[in-house]
PyMOL Python script that loads the backbone (N, CA, C, O; Angstrom):
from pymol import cmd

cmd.read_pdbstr("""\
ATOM      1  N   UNK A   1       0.842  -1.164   0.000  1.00  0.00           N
ATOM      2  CA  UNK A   1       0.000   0.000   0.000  1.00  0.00           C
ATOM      3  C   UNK A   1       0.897   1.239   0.000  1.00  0.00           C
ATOM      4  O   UNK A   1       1.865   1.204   0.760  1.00  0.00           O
ATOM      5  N   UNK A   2       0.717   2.270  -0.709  1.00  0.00           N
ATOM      6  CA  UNK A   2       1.272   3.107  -0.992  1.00  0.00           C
ATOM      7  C   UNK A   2       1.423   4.096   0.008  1.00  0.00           C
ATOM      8  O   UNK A   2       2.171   5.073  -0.008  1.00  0.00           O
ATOM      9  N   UNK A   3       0.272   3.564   1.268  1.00  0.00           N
ATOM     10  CA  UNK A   3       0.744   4.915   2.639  1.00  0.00           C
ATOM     11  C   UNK A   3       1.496   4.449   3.629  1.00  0.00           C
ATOM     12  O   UNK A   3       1.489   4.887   4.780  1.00  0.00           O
ATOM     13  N   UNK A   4       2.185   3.523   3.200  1.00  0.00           N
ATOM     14  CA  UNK A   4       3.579   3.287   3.860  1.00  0.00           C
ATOM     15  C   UNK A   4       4.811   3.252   3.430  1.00  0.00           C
ATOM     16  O   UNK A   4       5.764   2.684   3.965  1.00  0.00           O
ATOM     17  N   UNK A   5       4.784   4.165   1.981  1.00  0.00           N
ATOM     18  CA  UNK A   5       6.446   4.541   1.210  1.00  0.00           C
ATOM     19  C   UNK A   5       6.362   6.013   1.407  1.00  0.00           C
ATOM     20  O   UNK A   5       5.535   6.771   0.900  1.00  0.00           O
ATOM     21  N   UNK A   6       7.363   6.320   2.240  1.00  0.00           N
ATOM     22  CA  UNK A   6       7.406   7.898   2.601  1.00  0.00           C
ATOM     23  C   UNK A   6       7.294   8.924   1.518  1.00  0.00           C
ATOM     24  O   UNK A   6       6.815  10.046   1.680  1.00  0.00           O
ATOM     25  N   UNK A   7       7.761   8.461   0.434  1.00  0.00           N
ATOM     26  CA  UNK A   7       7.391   9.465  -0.785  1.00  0.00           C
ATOM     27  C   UNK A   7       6.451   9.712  -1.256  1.00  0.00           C
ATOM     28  O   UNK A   7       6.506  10.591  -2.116  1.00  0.00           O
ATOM     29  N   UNK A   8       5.097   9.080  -0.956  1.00  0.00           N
ATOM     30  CA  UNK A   8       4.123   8.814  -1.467  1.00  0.00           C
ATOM     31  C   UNK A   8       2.987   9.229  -0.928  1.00  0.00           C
ATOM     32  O   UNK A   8       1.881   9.487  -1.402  1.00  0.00           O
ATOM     33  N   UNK A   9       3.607   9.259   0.544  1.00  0.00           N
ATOM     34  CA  UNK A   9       2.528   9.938   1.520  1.00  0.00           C
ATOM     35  C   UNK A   9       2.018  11.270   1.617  1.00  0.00           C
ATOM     36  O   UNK A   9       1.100  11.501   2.404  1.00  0.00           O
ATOM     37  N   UNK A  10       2.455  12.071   0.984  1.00  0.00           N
ATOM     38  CA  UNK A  10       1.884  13.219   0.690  1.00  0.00           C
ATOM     39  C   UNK A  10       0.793  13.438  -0.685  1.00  0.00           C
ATOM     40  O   UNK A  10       0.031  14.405  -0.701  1.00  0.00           O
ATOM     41  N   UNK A  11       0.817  12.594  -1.628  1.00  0.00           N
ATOM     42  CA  UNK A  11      -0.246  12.486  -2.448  1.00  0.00           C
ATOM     43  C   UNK A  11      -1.060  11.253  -1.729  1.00  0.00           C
ATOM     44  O   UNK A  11      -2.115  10.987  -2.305  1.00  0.00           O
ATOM     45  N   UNK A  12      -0.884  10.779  -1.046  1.00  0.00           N
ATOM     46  CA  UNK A  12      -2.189  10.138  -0.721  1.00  0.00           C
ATOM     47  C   UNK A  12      -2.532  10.493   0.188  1.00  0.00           C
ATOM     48  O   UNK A  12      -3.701  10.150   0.364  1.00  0.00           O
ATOM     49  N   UNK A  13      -1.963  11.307   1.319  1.00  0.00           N
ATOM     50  CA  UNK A  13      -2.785  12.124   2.042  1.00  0.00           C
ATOM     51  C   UNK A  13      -3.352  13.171   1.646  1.00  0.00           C
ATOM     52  O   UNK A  13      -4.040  13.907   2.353  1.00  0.00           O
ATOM     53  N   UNK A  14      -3.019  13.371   0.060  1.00  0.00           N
ATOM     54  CA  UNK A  14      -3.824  14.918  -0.207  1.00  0.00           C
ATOM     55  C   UNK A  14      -4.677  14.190  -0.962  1.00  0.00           C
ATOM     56  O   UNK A  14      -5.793  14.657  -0.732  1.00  0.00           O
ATOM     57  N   UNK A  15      -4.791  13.059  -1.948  1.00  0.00           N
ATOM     58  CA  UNK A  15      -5.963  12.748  -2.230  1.00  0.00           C
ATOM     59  C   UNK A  15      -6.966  12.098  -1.041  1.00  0.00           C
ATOM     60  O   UNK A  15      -8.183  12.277  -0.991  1.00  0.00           O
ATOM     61  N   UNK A  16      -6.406  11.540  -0.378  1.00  0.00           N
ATOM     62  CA  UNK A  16      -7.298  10.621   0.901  1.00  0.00           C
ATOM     63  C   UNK A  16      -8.218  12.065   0.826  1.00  0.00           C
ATOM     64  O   UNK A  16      -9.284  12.108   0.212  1.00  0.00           O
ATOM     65  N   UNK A  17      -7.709  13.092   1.460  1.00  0.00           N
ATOM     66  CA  UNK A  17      -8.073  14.747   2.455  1.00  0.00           C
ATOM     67  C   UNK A  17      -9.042  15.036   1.157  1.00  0.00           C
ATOM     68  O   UNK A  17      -9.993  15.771   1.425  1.00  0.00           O
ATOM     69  N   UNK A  18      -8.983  14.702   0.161  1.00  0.00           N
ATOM     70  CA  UNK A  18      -9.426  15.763  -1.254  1.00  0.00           C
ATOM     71  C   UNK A  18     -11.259  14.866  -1.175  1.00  0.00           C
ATOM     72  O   UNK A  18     -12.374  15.384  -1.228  1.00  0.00           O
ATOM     73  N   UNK A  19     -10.850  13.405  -1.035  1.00  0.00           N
ATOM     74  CA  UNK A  19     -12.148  12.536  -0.958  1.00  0.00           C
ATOM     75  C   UNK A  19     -12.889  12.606   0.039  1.00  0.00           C
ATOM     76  O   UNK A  19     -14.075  12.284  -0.024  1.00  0.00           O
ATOM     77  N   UNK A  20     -12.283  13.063   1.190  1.00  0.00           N
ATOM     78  CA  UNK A  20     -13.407  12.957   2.459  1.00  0.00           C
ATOM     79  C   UNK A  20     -14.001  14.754   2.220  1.00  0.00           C
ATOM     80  O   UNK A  20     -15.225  14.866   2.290  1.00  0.00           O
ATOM     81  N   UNK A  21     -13.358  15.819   2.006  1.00  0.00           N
ATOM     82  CA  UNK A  21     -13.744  16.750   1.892  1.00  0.00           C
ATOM     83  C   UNK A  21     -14.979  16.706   0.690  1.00  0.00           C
ATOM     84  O   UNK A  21     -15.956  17.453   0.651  1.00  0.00           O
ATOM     85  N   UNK A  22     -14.696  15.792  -0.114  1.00  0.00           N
ATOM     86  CA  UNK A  22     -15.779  15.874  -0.978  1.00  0.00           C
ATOM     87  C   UNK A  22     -17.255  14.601  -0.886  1.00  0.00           C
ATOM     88  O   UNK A  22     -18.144  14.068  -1.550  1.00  0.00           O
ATOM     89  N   UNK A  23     -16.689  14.676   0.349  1.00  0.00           N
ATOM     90  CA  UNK A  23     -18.183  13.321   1.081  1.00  0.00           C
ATOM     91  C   UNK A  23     -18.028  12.066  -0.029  1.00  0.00           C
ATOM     92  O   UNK A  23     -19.022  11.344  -0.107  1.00  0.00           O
ATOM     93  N   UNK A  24     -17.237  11.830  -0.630  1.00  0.00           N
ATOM     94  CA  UNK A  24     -17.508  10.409  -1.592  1.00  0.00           C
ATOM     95  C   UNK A  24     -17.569   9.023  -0.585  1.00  0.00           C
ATOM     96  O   UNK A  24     -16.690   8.631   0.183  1.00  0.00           O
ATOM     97  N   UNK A  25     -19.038   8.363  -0.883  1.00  0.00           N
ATOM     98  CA  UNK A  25     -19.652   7.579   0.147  1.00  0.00           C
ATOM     99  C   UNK A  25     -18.842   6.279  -0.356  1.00  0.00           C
ATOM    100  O   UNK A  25     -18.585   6.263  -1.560  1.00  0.00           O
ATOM    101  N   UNK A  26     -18.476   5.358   0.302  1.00  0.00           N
ATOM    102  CA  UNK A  26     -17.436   4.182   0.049  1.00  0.00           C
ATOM    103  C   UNK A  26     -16.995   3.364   1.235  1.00  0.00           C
ATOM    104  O   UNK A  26     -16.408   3.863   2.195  1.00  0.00           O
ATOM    105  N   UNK A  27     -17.310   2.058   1.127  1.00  0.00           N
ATOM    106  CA  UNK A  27     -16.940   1.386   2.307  1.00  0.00           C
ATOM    107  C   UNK A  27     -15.322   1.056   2.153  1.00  0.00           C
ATOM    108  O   UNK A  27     -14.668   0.342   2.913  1.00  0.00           O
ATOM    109  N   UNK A  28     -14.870   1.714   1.048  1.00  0.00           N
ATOM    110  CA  UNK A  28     -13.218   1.752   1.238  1.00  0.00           C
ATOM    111  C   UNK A  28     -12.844   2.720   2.080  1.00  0.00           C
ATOM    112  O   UNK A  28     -11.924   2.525   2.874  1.00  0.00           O
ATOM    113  N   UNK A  29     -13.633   4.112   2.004  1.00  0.00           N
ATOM    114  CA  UNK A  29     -13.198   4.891   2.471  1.00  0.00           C
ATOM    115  C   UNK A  29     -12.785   4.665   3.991  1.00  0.00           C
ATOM    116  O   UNK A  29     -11.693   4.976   4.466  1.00  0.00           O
ATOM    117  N   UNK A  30     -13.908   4.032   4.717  1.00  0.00           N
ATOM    118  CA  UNK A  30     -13.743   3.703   5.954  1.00  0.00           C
ATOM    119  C   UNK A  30     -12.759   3.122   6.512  1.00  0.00           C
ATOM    120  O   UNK A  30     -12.148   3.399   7.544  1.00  0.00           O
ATOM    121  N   UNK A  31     -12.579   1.879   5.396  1.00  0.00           N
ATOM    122  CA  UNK A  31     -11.533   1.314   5.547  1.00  0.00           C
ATOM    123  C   UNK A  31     -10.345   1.774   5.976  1.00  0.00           C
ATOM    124  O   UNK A  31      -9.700   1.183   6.843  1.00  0.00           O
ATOM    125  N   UNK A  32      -9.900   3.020   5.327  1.00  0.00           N
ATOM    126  CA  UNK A  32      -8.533   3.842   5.010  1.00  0.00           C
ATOM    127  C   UNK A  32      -8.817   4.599   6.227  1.00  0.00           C
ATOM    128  O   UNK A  32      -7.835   4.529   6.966  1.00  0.00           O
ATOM    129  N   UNK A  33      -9.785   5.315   6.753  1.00  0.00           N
ATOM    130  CA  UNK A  33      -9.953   5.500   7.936  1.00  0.00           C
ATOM    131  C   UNK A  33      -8.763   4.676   8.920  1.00  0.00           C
ATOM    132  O   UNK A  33      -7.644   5.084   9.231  1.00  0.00           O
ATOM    133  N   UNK A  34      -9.390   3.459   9.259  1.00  0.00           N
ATOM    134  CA  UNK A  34      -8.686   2.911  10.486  1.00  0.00           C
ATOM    135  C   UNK A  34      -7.682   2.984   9.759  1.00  0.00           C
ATOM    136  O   UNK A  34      -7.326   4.153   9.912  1.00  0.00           O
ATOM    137  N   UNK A  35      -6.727   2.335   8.809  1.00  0.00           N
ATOM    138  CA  UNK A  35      -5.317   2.846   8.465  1.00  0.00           C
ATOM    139  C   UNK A  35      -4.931   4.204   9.050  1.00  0.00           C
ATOM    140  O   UNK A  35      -3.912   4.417   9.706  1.00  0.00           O
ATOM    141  N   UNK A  36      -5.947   5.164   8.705  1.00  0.00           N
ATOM    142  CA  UNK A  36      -4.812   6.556   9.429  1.00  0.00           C
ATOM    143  C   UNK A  36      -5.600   6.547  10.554  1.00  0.00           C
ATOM    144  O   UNK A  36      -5.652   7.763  10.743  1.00  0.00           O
ATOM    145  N   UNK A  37      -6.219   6.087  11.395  1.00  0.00           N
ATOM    146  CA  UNK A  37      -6.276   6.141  13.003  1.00  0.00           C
ATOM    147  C   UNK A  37      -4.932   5.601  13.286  1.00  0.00           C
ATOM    148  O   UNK A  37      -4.113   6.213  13.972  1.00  0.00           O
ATOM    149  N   UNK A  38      -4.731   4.534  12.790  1.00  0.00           N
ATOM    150  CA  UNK A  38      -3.537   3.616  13.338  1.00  0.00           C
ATOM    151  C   UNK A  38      -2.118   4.906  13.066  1.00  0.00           C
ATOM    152  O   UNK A  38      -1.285   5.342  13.861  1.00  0.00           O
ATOM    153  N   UNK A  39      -2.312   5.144  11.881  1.00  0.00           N
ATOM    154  CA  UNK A  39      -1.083   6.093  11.385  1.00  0.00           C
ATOM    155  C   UNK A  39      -1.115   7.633  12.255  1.00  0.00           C
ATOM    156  O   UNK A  39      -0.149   8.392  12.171  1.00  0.00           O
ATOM    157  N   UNK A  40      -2.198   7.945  12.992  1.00  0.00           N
ATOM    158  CA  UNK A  40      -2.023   9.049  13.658  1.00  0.00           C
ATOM    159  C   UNK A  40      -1.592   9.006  14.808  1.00  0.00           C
ATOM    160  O   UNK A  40      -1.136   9.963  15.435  1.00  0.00           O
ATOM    161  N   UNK A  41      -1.712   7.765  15.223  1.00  0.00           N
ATOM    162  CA  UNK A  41      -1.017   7.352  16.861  1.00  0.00           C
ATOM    163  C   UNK A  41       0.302   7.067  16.604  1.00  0.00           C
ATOM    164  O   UNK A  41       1.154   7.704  17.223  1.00  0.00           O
ATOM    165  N   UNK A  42       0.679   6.118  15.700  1.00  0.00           N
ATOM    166  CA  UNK A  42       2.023   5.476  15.647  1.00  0.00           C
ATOM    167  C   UNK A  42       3.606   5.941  14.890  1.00  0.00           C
ATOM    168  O   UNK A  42       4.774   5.555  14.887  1.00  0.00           O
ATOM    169  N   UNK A  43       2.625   7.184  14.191  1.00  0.00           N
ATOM    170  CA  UNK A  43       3.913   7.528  13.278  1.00  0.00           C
ATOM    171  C   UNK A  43       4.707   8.742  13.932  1.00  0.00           C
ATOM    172  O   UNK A  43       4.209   9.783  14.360  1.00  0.00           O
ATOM    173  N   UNK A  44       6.364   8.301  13.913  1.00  0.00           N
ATOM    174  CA  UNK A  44       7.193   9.420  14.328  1.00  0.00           C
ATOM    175  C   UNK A  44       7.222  10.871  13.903  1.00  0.00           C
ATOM    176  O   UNK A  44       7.553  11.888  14.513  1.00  0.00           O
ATOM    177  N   UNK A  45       6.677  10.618  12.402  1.00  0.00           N
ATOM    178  CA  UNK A  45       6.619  11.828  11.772  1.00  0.00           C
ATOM    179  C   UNK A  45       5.487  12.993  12.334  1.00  0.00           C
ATOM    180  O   UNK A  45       4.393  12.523  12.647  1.00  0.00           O
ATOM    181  N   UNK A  46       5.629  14.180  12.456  1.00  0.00           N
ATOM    182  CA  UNK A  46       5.035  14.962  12.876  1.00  0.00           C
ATOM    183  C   UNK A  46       3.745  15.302  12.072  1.00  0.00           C
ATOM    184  O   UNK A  46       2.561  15.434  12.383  1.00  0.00           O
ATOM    185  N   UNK A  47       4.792  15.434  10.354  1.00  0.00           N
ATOM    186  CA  UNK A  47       3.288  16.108   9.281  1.00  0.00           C
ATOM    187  C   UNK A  47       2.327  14.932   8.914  1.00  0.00           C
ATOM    188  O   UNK A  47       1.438  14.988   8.064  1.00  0.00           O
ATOM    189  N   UNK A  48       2.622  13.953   9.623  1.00  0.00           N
ATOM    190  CA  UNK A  48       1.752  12.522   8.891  1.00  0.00           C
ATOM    191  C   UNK A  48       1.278  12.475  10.352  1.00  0.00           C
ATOM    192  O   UNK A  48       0.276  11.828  10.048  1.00  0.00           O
ATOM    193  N   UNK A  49       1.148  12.621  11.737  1.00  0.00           N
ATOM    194  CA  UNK A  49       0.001  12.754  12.304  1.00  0.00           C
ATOM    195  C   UNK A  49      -0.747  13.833  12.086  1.00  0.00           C
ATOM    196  O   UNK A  49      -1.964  13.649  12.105  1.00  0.00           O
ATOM    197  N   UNK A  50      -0.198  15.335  11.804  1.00  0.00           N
ATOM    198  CA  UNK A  50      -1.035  16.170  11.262  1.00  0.00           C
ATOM    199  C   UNK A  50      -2.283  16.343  10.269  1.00  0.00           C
ATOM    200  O   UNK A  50      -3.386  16.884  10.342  1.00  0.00           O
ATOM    201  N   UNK A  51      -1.635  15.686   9.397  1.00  0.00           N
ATOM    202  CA  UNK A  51      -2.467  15.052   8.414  1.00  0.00           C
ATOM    203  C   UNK A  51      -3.769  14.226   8.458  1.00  0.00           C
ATOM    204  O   UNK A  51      -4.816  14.179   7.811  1.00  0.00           O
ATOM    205  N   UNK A  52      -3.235  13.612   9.497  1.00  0.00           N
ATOM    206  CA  UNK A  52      -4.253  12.190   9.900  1.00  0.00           C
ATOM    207  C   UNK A  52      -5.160  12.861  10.545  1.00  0.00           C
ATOM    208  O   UNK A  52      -6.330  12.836  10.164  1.00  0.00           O
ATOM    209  N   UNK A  53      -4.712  13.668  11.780  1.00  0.00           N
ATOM    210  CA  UNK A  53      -5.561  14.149  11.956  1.00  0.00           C
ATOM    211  C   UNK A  53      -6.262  15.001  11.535  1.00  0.00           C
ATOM    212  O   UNK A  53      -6.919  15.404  12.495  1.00  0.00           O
ATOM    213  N   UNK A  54      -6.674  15.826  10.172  1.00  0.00           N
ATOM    214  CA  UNK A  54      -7.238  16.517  10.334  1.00  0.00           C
ATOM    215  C   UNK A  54      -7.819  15.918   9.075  1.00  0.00           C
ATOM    216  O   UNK A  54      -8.554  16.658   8.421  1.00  0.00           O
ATOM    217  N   UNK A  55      -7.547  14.367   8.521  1.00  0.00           N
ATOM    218  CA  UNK A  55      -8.050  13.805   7.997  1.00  0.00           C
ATOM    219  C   UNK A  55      -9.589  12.957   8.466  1.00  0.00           C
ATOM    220  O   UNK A  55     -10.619  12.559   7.921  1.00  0.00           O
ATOM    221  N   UNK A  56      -8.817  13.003  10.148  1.00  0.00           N
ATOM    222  CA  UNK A  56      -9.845  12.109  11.201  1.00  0.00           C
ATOM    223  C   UNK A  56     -11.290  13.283  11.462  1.00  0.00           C
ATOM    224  O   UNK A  56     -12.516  13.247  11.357  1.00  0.00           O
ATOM    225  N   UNK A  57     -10.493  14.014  11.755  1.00  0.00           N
ATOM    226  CA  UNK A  57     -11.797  15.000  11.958  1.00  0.00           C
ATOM    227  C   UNK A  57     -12.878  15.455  11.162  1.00  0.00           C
ATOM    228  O   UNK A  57     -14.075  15.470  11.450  1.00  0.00           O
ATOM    229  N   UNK A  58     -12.297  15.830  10.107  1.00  0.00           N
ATOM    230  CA  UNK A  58     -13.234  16.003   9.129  1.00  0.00           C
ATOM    231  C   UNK A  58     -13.921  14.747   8.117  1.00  0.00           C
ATOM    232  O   UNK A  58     -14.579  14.825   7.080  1.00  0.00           O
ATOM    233  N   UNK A  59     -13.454  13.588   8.914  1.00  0.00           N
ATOM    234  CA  UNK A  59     -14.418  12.171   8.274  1.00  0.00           C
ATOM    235  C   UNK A  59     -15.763  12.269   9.352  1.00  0.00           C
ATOM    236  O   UNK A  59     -16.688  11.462   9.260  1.00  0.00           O
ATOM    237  N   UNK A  60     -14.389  12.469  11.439  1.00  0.00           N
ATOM    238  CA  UNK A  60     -16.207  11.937  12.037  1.00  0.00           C
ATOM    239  C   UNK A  60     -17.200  13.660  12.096  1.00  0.00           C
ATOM    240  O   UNK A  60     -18.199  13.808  12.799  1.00  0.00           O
ATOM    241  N   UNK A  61     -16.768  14.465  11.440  1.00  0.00           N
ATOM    242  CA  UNK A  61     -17.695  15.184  11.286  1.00  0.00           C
ATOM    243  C   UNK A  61     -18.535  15.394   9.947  1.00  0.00           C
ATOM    244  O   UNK A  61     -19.661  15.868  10.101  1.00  0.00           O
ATOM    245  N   UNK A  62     -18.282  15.214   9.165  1.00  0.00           N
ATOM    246  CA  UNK A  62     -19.254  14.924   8.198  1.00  0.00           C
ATOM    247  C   UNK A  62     -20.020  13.397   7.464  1.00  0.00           C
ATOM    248  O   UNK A  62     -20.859  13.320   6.566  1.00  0.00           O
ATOM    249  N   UNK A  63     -19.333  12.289   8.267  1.00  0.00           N
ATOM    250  CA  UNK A  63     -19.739  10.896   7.565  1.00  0.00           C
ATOM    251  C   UNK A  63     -20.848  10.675   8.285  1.00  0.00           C
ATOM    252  O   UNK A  63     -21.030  11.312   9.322  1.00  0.00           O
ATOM    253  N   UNK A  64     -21.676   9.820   7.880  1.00  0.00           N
ATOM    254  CA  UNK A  64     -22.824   8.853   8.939  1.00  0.00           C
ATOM    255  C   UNK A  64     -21.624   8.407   9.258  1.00  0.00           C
ATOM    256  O   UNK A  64     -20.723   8.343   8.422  1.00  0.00           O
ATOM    257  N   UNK A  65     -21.429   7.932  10.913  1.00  0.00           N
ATOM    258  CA  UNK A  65     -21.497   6.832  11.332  1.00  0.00           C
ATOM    259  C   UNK A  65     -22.094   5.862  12.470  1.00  0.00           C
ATOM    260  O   UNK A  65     -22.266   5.709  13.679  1.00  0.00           O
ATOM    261  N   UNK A  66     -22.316   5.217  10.938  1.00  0.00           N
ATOM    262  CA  UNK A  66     -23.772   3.881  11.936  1.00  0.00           C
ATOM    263  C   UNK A  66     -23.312   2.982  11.571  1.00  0.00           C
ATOM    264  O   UNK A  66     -22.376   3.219  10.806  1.00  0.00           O
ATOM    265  N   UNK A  67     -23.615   1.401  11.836  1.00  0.00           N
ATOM    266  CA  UNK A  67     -22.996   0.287  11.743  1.00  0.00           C
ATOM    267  C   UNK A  67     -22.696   0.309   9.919  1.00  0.00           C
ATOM    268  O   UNK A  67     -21.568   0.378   9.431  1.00  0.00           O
ATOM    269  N   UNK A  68     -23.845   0.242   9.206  1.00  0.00           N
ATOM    270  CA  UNK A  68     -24.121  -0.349   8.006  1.00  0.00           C
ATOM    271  C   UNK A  68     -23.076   1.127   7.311  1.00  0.00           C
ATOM    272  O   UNK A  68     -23.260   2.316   7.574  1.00  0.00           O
ATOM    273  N   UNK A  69     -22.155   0.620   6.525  1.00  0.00           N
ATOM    274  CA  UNK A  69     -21.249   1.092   5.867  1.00  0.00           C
ATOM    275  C   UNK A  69     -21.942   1.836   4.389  1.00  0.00           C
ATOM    276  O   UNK A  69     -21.204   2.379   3.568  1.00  0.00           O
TER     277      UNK A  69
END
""", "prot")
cmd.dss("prot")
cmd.show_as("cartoon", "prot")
cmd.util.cbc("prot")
cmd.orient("prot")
């Protein structure tokens, strides 16, 4: 997966950021979710929890979340 080659992580955190800003409904999306929960706790890097988080926030504020995906 491409959000674990450091070069790479900046286009997929700007597309990840580009898709949740634009509400695209997807049970992948969720998916990639817990990937950057995990990546906002664990990574040394500073701009890749930044990221995450403000990737995290603006998913649980605009997604449903209810069980059914």
């Amino acid at each position: 997966m491409n959000i674990d080659h450091y070069a790479m992580q900046p286009n997929v955190y700007g597309c990840l950021h580009s898709l949740v800003y634009r509400k695209v409904l997807s049970p992948h999306i969720y998916d990639l979710i817990e990937i950057i929960q995990e990546k906002m706790v664990n990574s040394l890097d500073p701009s890749v929890r930044k990221s995450s988080s403000a990737i995290l926030e603006r998913f649980l504020l605009t997604y449903p979340l209810e069980e059914k995906r």
